[in-house]
C-alpha positions as CSV (number, residue, x, y, z in Angstrom):
1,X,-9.2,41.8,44.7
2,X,-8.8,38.0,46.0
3,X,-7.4,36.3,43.0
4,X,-5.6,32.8,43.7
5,X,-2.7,33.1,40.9
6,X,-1.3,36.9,42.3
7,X,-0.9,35.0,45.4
8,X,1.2,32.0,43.9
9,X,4.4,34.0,43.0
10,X,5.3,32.5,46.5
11,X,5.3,29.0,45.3
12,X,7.0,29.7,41.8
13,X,9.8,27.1,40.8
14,X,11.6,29.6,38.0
15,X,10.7,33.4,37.9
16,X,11.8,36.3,35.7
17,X,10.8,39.9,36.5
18,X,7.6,40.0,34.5
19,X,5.7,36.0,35.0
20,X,6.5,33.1,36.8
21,X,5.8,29.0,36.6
22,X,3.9,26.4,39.3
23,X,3.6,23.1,38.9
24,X,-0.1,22.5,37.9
25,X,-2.2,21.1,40.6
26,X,-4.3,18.9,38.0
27,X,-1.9,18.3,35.6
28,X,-3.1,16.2,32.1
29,X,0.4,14.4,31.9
30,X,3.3,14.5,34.0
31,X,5.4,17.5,33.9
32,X,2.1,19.9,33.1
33,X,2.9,23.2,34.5
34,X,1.6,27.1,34.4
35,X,3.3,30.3,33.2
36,X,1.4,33.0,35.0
37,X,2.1,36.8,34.7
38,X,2.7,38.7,37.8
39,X,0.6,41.6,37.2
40,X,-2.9,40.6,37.2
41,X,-4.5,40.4,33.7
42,X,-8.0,38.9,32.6
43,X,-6.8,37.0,29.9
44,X,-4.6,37.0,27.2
45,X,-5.6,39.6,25.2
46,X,-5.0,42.1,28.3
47,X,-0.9,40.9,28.7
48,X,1.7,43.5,26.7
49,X,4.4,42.7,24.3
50,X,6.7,42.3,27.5
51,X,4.9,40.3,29.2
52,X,4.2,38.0,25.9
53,X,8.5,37.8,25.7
54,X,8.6,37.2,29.2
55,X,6.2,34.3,28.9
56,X,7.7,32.9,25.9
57,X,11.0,33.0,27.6
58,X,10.1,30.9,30.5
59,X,7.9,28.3,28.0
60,X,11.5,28.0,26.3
61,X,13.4,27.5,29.2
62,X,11.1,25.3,30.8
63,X,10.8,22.9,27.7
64,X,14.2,22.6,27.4
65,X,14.4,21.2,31.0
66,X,11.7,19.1,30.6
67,X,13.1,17.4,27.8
68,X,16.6,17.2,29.3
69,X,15.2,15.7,32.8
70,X,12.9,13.0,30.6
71,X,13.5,11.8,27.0
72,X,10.4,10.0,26.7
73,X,8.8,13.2,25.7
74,X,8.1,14.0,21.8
75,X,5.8,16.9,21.9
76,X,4.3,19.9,24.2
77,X,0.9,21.9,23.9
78,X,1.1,25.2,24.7
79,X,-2.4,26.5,25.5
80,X,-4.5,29.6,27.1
81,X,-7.9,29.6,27.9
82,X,-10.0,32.9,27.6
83,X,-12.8,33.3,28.9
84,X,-15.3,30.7,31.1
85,X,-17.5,29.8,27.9
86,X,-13.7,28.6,26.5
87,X,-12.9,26.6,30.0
88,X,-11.5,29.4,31.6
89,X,-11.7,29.0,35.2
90,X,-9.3,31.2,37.4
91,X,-10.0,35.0,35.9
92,X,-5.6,35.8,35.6
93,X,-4.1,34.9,32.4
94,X,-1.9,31.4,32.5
95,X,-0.6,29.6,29.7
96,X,-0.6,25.7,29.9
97,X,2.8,23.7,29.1
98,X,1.8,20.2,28.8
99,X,4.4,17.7,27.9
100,X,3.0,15.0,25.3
101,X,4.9,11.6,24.8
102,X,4.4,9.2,21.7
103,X,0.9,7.2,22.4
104,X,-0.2,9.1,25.4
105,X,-3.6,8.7,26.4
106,X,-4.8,12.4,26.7
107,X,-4.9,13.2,23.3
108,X,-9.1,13.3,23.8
109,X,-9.1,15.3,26.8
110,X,-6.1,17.3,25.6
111,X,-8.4,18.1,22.5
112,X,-11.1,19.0,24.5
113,X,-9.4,21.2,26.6
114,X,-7.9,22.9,22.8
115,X,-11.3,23.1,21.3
116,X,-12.9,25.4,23.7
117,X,-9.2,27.8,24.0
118,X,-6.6,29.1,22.3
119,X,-4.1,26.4,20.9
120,X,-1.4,28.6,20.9
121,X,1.5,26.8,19.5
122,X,2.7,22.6,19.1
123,X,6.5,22.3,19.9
124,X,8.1,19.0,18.3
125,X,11.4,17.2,19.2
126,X,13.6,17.8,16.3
């Protein structure tokens, strides 16, 4: 199987036993970055409970820094694409973490992007 993401565990800049995060190459706002899992999966629907705690563990821990290293941002989307008629376009599982700030411009392309996957959660500033 030649899949790009199994390969990327090489570049990964935080990593726990079950996924792992890259910066994303195109990123929508500054800070955008991927949560892969390390075992190949389709899409989301194919990961385990494990693997979903894993993820959600590095989403948290990630965000945390994010906010930490720059207090400009308010707001995160936390997305998965599945399947190519939803914008899917690299067949392993990732989860988008794209940081939002107060009057951003990407709210239309953010909202395109969420229309056609899975907006899986909106994490605020409290």
């Amino acid at each position: 199987m030649n899949c790009l993401f199994c390969d990327l565990v090489k570049f990964a800049i935080k990593e726990n036993d079950l996924a792992y995060v890259i910066k994303d190459k195109f990123p929508v706002t500054k800070g955008h970055h991927l949560i892969i899992p390390k075992k190949h999966s389709n899409d989301f629907f194919e990961l385990d409970n494990e693997e979903l705690v894993a993820i959600k563990d590095l989403i948290t821990d990630l965000k945390e820094a994010l906010m930490k290293d720059d207090e400009s941002i308010t707001a995160f989307n936390i997305m998965v694409n599945v399947g190519e008629d939803a914008g899917q376009s690299v067949f392993h599982t990732h989860f988008h973490l794209i940081p939002r700030r107060k009057g951003d411009a990407v709210k239309e392309e953010v909202a395109k992007t969420s229309k056609h996957g899975i907006l899986q959660n909106l994490i605020s500033k409290s």
